[in-house]
N, C-alpha and C positions, 0 to 999 in steps of 0.2 A: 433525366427524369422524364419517365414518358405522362404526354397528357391528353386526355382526351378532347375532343376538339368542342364535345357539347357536356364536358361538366359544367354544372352550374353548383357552385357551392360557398360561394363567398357571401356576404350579408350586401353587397351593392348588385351585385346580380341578382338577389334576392328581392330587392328594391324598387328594381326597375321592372323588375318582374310584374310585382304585386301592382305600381303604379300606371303599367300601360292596362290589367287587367282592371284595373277600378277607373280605367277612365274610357274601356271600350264597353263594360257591362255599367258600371254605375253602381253606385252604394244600397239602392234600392233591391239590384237583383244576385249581388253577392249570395245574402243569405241564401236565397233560393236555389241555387247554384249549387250551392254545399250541400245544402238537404236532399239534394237529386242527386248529387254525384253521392252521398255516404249511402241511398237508398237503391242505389243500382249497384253498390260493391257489395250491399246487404246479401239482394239477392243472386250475383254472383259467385259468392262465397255459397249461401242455400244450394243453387244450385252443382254445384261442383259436389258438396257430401250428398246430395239426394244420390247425384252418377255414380260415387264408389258404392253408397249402398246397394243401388242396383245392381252393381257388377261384383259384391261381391255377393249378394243374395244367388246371383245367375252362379260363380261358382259353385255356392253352396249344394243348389238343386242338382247342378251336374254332376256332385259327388255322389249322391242322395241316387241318382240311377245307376249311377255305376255299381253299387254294391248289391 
């Protein structure tokens, strides 16, 4: 069985996870932490569809000259 050397998937790695993180930020700034980190995937995700639209607006026009 092959394995990776950085899965983490079991619930005690999971454990120790969450516990060295609540004990280097603190209970106070967890929440905060989440709300930054889910408001920066927000607009990473925004961003990423604005790109295809641009690009494929930009085919669109190119087809639009060529005919």
């Amino acid at each position: 069985m092959l394995t990776l050397p950085f899965a983490l998937g079991g619930v005690p790695e999971w454990t120790i996870i969450l516990l060295v993180v609540l004990l280097l930020f603190g209970g106070r700034k967890l929440p905060q932490l989440a709300r930054s980190m889910g408001s920066s995937i927000t607009q990473f995700k925004k961003g990423l569809k604005e790109e295809v639209k641009d690009e494929t607006g930009e085919i669109e026009e190119s087809k639009d000259e060529d005919a």
